[in-house]
N, C-alpha and C positions, 0 to 999 in steps of 0.2 A: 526441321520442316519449314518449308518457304509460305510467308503468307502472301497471297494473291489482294491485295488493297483496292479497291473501287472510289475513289471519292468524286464522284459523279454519276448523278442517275436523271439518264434525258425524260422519263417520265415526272422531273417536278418534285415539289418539297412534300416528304411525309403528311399526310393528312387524316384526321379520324371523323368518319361520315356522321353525318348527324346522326342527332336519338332523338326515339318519342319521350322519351323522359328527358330532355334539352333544357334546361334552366329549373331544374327540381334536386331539390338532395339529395345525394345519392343513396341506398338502402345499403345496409351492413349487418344486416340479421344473419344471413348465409355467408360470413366474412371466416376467412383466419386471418386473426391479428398477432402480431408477434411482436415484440417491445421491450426497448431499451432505452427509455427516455435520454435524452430526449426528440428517441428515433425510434421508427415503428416500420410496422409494416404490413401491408391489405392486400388480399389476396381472395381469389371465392376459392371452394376446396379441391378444383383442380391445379392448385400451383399457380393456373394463367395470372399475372397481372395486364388486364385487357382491358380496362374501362371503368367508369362510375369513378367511386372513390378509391380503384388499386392503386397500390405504388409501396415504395418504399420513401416514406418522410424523412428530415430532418430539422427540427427547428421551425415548425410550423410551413415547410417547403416540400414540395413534394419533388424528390429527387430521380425517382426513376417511374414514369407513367404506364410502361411498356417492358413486361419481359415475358416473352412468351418460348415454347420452345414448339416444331413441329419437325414432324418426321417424312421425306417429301414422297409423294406417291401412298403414305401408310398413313391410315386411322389411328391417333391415339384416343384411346379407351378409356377415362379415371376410374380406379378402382378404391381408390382410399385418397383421405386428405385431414390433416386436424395440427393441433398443437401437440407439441413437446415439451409440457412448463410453461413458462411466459414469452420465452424468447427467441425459441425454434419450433418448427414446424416439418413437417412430412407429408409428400403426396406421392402416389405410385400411381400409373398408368401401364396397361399395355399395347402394345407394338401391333396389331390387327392382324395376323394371317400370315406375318414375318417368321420366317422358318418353322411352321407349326404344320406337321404331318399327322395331326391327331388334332384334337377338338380341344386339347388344351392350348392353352397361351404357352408359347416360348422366349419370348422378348418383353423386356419389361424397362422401364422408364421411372427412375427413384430422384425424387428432389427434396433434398436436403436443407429445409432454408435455417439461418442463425442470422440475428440481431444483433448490434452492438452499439455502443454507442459512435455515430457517423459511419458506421458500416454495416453494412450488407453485404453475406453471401451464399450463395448458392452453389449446393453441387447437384450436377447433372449426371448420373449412374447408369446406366445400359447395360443391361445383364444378358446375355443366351443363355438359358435353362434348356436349351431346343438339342439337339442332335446335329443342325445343320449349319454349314457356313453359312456366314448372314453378311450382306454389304447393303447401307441407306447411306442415306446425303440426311445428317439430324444438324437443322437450322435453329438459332437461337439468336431472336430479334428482339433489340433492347431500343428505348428513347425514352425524353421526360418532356415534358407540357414546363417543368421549371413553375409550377403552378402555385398560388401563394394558398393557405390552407381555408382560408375565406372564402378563394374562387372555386376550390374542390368543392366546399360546399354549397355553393349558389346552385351546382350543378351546369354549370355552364361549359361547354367545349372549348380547350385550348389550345392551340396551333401547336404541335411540336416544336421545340428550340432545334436548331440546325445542330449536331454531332462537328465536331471536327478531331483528328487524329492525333494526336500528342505529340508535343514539338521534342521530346525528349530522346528516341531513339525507339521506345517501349511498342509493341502493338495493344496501344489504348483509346477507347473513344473515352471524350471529354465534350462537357455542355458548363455554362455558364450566362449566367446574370447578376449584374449590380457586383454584388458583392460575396457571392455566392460559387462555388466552382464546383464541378460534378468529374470523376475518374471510373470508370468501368473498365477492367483488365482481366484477362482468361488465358487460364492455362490447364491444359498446351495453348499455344497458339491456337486462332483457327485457320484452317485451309483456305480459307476467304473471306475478306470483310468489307461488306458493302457500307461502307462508310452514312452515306446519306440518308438507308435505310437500317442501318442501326445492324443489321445482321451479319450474323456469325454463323460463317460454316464448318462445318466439319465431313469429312468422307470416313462413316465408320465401319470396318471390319470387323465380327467376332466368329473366332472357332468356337464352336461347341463347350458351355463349360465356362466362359472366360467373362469380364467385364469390361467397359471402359470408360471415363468417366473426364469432367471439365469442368474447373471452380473459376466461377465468375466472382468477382470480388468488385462491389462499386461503395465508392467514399465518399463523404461529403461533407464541406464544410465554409463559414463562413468566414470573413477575410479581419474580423472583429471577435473572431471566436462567439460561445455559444451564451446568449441570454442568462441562461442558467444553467451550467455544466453536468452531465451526471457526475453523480458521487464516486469515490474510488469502491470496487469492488470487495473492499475486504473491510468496509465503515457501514456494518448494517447498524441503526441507529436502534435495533431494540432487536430481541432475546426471539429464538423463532423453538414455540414447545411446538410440541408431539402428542395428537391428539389420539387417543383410543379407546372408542364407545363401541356401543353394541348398534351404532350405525352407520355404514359404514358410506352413506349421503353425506354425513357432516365430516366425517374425517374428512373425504375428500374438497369439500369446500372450502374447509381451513386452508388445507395444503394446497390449492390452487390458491385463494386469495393470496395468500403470505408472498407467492412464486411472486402474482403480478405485483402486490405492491412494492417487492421488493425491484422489479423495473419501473415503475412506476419513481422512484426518488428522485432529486435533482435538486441541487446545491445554489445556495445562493453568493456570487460574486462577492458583493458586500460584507462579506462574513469580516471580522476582528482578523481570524486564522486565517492566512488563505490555505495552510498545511493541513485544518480539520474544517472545513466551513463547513455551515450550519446547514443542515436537509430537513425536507419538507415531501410533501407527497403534490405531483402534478395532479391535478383532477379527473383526468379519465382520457381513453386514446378512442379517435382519432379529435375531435373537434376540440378537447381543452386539455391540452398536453401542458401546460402551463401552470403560474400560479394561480389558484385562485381563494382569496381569504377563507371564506367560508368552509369550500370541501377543505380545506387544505387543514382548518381547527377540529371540525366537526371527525376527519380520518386521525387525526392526533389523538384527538381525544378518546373514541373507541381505540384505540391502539396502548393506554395503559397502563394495562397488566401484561404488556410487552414491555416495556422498558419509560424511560422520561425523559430520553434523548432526542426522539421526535419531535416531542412536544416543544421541547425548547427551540430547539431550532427551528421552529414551526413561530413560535410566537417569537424568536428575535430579527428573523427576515419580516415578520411583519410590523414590529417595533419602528425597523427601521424607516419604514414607510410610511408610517402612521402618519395623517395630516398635522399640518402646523399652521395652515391659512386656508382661508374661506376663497373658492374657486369653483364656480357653478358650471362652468364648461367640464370640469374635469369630475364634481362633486365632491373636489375636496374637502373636509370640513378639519378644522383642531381634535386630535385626538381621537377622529376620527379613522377606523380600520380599514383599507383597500379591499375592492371586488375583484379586481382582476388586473393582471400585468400580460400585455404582449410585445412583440418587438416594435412592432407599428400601429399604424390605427386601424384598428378591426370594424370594413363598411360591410353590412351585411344590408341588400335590399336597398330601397330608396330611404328609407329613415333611421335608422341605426347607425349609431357612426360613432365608436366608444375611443378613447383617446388611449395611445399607447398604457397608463396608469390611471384606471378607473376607479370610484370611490363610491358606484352606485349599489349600495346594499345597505340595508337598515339593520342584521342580523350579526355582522363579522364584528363588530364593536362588541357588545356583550358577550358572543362565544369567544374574542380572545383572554376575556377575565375568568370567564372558568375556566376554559383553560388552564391559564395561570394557578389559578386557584387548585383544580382537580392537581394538576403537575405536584403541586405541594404535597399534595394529601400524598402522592404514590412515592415520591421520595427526591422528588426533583431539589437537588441541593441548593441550600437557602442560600447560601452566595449570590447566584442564578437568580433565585426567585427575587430580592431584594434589588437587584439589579433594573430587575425590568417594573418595580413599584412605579416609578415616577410615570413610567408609561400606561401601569395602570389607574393610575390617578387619573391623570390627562384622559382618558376612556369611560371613566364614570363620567366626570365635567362633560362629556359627549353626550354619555344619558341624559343627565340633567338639561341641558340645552337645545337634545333636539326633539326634547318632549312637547305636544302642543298645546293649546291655552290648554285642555282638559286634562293633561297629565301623564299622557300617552304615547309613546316612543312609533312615531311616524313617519313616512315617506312622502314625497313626491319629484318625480322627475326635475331637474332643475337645468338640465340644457338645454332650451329653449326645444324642445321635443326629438332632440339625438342619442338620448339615454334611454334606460331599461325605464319603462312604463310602472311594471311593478317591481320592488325592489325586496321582496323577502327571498326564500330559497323556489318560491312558486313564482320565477322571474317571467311569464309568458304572458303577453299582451292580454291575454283572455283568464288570465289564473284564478284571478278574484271575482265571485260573481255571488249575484243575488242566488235564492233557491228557484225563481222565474226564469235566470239564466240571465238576467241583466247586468253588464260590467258593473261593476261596483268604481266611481269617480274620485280622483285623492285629495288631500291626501289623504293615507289608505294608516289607519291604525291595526296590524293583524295579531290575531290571537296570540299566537305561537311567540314573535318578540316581545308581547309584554309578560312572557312565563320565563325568554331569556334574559327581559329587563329586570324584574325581580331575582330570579339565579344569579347573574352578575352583581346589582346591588349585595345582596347576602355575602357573596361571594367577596365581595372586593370592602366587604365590613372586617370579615375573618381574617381574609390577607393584612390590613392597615392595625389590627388589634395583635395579631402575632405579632408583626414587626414593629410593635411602637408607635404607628403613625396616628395622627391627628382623624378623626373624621367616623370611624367606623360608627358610633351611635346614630347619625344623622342619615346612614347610607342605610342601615337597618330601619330608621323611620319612614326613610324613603320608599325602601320596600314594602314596608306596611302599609303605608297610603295606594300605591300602588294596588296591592291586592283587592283593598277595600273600594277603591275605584271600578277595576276589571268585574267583581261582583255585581256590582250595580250597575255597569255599564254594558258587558258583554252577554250577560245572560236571557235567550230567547225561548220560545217554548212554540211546540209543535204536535201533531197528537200522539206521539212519543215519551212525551213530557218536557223539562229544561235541558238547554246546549247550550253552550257559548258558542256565537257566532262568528266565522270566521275571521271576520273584523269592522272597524268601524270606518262608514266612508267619509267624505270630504265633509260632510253635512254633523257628524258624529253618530250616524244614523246606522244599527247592526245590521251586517251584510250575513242574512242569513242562512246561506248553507251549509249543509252540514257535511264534512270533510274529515282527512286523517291528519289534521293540524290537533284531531283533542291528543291523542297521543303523544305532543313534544310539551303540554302542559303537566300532564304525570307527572310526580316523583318532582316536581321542581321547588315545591313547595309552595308554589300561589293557590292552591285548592284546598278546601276542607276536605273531612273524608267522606261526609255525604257526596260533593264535586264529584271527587276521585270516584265514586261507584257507579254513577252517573255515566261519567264518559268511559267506564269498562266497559257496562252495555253495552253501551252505544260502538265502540269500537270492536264486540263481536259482532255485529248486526248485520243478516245477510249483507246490506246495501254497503256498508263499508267493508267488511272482511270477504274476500271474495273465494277463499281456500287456499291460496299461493300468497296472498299480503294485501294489506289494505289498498285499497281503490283510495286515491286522491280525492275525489268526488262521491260524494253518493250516488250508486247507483237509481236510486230513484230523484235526482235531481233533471230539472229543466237544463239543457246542455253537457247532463255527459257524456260521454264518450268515451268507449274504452280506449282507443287509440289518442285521446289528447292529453300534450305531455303534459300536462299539471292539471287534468278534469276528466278523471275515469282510470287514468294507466297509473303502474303499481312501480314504486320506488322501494330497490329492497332497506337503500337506508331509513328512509321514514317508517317502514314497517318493525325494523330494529331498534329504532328509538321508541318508536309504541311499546316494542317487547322489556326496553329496560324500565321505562315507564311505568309499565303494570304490575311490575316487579316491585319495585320502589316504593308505588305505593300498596303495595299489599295484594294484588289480586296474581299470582303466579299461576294456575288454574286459566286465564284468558289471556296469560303470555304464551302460555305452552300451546293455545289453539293456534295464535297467531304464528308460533314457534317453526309450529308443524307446517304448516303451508310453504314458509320461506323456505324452508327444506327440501321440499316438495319440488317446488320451484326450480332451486340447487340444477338438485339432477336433471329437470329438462335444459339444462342451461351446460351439461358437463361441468359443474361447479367451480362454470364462472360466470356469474351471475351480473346481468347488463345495468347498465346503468336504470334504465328502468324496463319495463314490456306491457302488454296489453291486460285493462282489465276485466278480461274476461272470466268467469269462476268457472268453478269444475266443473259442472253440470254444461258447459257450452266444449268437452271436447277432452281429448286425452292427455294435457298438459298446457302450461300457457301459451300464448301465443306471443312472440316478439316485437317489442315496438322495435320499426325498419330501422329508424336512423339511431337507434341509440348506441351510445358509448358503449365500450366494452374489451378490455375493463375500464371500470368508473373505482376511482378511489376508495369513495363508503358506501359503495358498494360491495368493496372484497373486505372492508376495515368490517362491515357488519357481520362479519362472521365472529368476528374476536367480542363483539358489544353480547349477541347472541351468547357466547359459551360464556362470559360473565355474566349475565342473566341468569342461566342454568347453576351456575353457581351461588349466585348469590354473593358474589362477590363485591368486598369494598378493601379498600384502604386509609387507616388513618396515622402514616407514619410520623407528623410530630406528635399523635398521640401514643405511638408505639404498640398499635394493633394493627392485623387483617382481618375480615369477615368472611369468613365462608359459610355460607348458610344455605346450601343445595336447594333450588326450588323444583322447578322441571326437568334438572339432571338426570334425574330415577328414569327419566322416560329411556332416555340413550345409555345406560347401566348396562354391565356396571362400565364406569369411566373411569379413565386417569385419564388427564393432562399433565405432562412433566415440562417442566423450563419458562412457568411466567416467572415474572419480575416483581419485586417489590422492595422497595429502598434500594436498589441497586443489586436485588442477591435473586439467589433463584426461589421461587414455589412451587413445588407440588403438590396435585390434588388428586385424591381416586373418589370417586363418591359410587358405593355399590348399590346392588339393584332394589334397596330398601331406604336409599335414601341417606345412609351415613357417611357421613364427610372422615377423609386421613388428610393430615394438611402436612407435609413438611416447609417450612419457612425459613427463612435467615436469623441467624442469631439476633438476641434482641428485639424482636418482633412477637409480640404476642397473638397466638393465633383465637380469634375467638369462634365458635360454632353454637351458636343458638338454637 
């Protein structure tokens, strides 16, 4: 077949009309996302890629803005559209009144999408189910904006990059910038391509009965290769069990989580190997495809009793990073742990303006030592762990130094105001606020890192006393002053009775509202157990549990809002760490309520569950409502599913002690259970716990199981 080439159109260069929503984020509630890091893909559920944030990315670029398909003179109809896994998707349409002698549909319109890493493809299927010969003219019109992932989300319009035809021979359009090169090629050929307008024609024929079909394949890649590569496909860095309960919401949530994190990995360059480099989990699709310290320990660490290969390689890309100098542009500090890596500098808005390798986060320094520490416990081989000592030295030194006069592991912006404002995981201009609603001014001391400053202390006593080293007594003193400080310092009272206040401000003055930060103090050991009963309450309390997961904000606070992303709206990993929290320290009875909700949740979510949504409770509708721009998937956000079924278990590990703990808390609810294929020291566990609550454990040799 002859293709007919166009590469001129006297009507002018591609153009996309403006929008009332013109310099706004785009919404992605109503998205299929598909992904392969460190490639994606956005689509709303009729297939179109038409606007807002669609496209297919690559590498934080957005490589194809435009792929639409239409049928000329005919309506297409969508009748289905969704995921297949993590990484493909499915949409169906039909053909309008296209050889249909009866009131059913005859002609029908199948899109096939698959992800991969720098590729994308699509097939396009055309079916006759009809009786009748059928001839249409079905166009399929491709371009990219070449848009950097910044500018996707400022929401702002971007001119189409001009198409040019490939100098090769092939019939291909290609786009480029800087460094960047884009290929879109289809077969069969098509009947015509209007070069300038990106489409692809086709003249299609079907007898009665028959199909026809064209795989568009577009590639893409950078001229430096990728930031951070994905991993080879047969290096999963942890053990994926097999969940089955008597609900069959949580199977499915595992088994989508697991799907997405496992596109979710991505390798870090720098590794030792480059033949095994080390993987790490990117933070969530579309806005932080990336590394980011924080999600990236906090998804390791719920991940386990999946394997200790994550974790490692989790904490040795960040080793490598680790500050060695004081740098207030960048917020590097000594021993200090990275926020975030991108390829260039990420300007978002008139004030924001983070430098390719950012160090603004006060939380990633402590969760890299437990980390470290947890890794031990599960089986992470002492070679390994002994390895990365001297780095976690250098990260307590960080504690200690960037505590302030009062003894408190604090933040404040230090780029002359181009950095993150608030620097915990509650990183939003407005996060931190009085119970009036008034910002709270820094430096900001918050609850939550002085429960990870004490766990890391502890933590990095146990590591330094296994292996020999000097200092563990002083690190445990440490911790204990600590605590005795937070007592005195954090504790407020309301006609509730006593809370510890979210944190202290600039003044050392408690910033008092009350939030779902009591829940990441649980189980960490800075509370007595009067503390501990304390903030159970208080974390059932209509105003924080809202039926799906804790509300960030108290609902009865001055400025919440269920739609603001750190003041009213529900994160499912903060409500996960609540869950293991509760457990930990004893209260398994208000894990299981908070349990129940995420579950809940789950399923209006098709058990994949957003980086965070709206907090609105049950009494306001038949399921939650979506925050628009959030992620999804978000890392621990899908990782909380594995932190949840260990909760339910009652799960620990103490492999140089040569134990496991199963101790079934809220499992009896989903009985009877088995999970088959976690990890521990390197081997397999299994667990069934029946609908009475009794734990069967198979373990690895050498491993003592205990059940309490």
């Amino acid at each position: 077949m002859d293709t007919t080439v166009k590469t001129q159109d006297t009507n002018g260069p591609v153009t996309t009309p403006p929008s009332a929503t013109g310099g706004l984020q785009p919404f992605l509630h109503d998205a299929v996302v598909t992904l392969h890091a460190p490639s994606l893909a956005i689509s709303r559920a009729d297939g179109q890629l038409s606007g807002g944030a669609d496209g297919f990315y690559h590498g934080d670029r957005r490589v194809l803005s435009r792929l639409t398909a239409r049928a000329e003179g005919i309506a297409l109809a969508p009748v289905q559209g969704g995921l297949r896994g993590a990484d493909r998707a499915g949409f169906r349409a039909i053909l309008r009144g296209l050889g249909e002698v009866t009131p059913d549909p005859a002609v029908t319109l199948h899109r096939r999408r698959s992800t991969a890493d720098g590729r994308f493809e699509e097939v396009f299927e055309v079916t006759n189910a009809g009786g009748e010969h059928v001839r249409f003219r079905l166009t399929v019109s491709a371009g990219t904006d070449l848009a950097t992932m910044e500018q996707v989300k400022s929401g702002h319009v971007i001119e189409e990059a001009p198409a040019q035809v490939a100098d090769d021979g092939t019939i291909a359009l290609t786009w480029s910038a800087d460094d960047f090169t884009v290929r879109l090629t289809a077969d069969p050929a098509p009947d015509a391509l209007e070069v300038p307008t990106g489409e692809l024609c086709y003249d299609v024929e079907l007898k009665p009965g028959t199909s026809w079909s064209v795989t568009l394949t577009c590639t893409a890649a950078y001229a430096d290769g990728d930031q951070f590569p994905a991993p080879p496909a047969d290096r999963l860095p942890w053990r994926v069990p097999m969940l089955d309960s008597s609900d069959r919401h949580f199977d499915q949530w595992l088994s989508q989580s697991l799907a997405d994190l496992d596109r979710l990995r991505l390798t870090d360059r720098q590794s030792s190997d480059p033949d095994h480099p080390d993987q790490f989990l990117a933070a969530g699709a579309p806005w932080f495809l990336t590394l980011f310290g924080r999600d990236a320990l906090w998804a390791a660490r719920m991940l386990l009793p999946l394997g200790t290969d994550l974790a490692a390689g989790t904490l040795r890309t960040l080793a490598r990073r680790q500050g060695s100098a004081s740098d207030p542009a960048t917020e590097e500090q000594p021993g200090k742990i990275l926020h975030e890596v991108r390829r260039a500098t990420l300007q978002l808005g008139d004030r924001l303006s983070l430098p390719p390798v950012y160090y603004g986060t006060v939380d990633a320094t402590p969760l890299w030592i437990s980390l470290l520490h947890d890794a031990w416990r599960w089986g992470m081989a002492p070679a390994e762990v002994e390895e990365l000592l001297p780095h976690a030295e250098a990260a307590l030194a960080w504690l200690r130094d960037a505590a302030g006069t009062d003894g408190f592991l604090q933040y404040v912006d230090q780029t002359g105001g181009h950095g993150l404002s608030n620097q915990g995981w509650k990183d939003s201009d407005d996060a931190i606020r009085y119970r009036d609603g008034r910002r709270a001014h820094p430096p900001i001391a918050l609850c939550e890192v002085q429960a990870y400053a004490y766990e890391a202390a502890r933590a990095g006593a146990a590591l330094l006393r296994a292996f020999g080293r000097p200092g563990a007594d002083d690190w445990e003193d440490w911790a204990d002053r600590l605590a005795t400080r937070f007592r005195e310092r954090f504790w407020v009272r309301d006609e509730k009775g006593p809370y510890p206040a979210v944190a202290l401000d600039g003044d050392g003055r408690p910033v008092d509202s009350v939030t779902s930060g009591f829940g990441h103090l649980l189980g960490t050991g800075l509370l007595n157990a009067e503390e501990s009963a304390l903030l159970a309450a208080r974390l059932t309390g209509s105003d924080l549990d809202s039926g799906y997961g804790l509300r960030t904000l108290s609902g009865e606070a001055v400025g919440y809002n269920p739609y603001g992303y750190h003041v009213g709206s529900i994160w499912p990993h903060d409500t996960a760490i609540a869950v293991h929290g509760l457990v930990r320290a004893g209260f398994p009875d208000a894990a299981a309520s908070l349990a129940d909700g995420l579950l809940t949740a789950s399923a209006s979510f098709d058990a994949r569950l957003p980086e965070l949504f709206a907090g609105h409770g049950r009494e306001a509708g038949t399921g939650p409502a979506p925050y628009p721009a959030s992620c999804r998937p978000q890392a621990w956000a899908a990782a909380s599913s594995v932190l949840m079924l260990r909760a339910a278990l009652g799960l620990n590990a103490d492999v140089p002690g040569g134990t496991v703990t199963v101790a079934p808390t809220f499992a009896r609810n989903y009985g009877p259970l088995t999970v088959n294929g976690l990890q521990v020291d390197g081997g397999r566990l299994d667990v069934t716990v029946t609908a009475d609550g009794t734990a069967q454990v198979t373990a690895p040799e050498g491993v003592t199981v205990l059940t309490p």
